[in-house]
Every structure is written in structure tokens, then in C-alpha cells.
C-alpha positions as CSV (number, residue, x, y, z in Angstrom):
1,X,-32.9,-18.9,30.6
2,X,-30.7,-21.7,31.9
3,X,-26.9,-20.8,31.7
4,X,-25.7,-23.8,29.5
5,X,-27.8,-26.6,27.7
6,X,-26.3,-29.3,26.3
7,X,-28.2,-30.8,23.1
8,X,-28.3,-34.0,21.5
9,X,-29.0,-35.4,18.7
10,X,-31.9,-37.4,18.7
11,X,-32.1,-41.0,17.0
12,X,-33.6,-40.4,13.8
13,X,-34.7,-44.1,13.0
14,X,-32.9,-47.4,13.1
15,X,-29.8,-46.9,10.9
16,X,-26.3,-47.4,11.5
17,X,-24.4,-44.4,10.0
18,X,-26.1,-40.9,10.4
19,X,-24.3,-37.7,9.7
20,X,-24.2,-34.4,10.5
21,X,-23.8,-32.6,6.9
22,X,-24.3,-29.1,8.0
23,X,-23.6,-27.0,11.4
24,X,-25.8,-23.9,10.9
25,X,-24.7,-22.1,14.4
26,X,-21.7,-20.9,16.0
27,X,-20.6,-19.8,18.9
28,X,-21.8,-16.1,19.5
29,X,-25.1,-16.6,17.3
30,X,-28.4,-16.3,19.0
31,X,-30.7,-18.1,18.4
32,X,-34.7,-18.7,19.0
33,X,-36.7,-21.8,20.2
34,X,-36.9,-24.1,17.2
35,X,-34.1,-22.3,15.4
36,X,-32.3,-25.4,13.3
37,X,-29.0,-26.1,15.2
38,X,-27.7,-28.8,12.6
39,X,-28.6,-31.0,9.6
40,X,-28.5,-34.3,10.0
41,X,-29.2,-37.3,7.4
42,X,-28.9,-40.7,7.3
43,X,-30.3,-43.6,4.5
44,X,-33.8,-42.7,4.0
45,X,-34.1,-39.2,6.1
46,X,-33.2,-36.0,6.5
47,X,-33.5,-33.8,9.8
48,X,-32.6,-30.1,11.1
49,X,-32.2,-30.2,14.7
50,X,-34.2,-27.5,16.8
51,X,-33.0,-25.3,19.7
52,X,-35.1,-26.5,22.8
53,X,-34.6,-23.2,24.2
54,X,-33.4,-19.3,23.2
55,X,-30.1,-18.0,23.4
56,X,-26.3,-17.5,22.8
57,X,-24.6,-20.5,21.6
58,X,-21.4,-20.8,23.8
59,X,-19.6,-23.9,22.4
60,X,-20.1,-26.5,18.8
61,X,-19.7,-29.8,20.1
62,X,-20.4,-31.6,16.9
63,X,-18.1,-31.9,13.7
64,X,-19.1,-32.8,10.2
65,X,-19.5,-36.3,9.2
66,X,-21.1,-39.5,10.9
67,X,-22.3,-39.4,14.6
């Protein structure tokens, strides 16, 4: 398992505001491969955000509202 992985949040189409309406991990949580990290949502879609890889989560990078 790799020490620290940074995620990103993928572009979820061609919109201009997406936001991040939900954090569903903090730090200290462990989590699996394709646990949802965050929820993210934009005009017309909605997406949770996978781990790419197991773990502790060390550090939330991300705050509520648009990205």
C-alpha cells in the first residue's frame, strides 16, 4: 500500500460549477477500494467518488461547495 495518495476529482461532464455536497471520510477512517470518498453534483449529474486504493485517510483536502 503506497504511503500517501492524493485523489482527484474527476471531470464529470462539461459544466461550469460542480460541487462537492457531501465528504463522507475523515481523517482516521479506513477505507476499501471503491469505498465513496465524496459526493459530487453538478447540473444534470450526480457522482460519489471511489477510493482507487485501501486504507487510512490521513488528510481532507476538499471543503463543501463548488470545485
Amino acid at each position: 500500500m503506497p504511503d500517501e495518495v492524493e485523489i482527484r476529482v474527476p471531470d464529470i461532464g462539461d459544466f461550469e460549477d460542480e460541487e462537492v455536497v457531501e465528504i463522507l471520510v475523515g481523517p482516521g477512517d479506513v477505507v476499501a477500494v471503491d469505498d465513496p470518498l465524496v459526493c459530487c453534483v453538478s447540473d444534470l449529474a450526480s457522482m460519489e467518488i471511489p477510493s482507487p486504493v485501501a486504507g487510512r485517510g490521513q488528510e481532507v483536502r476538499v471543503s463543501l461547495g463548488v470545485c
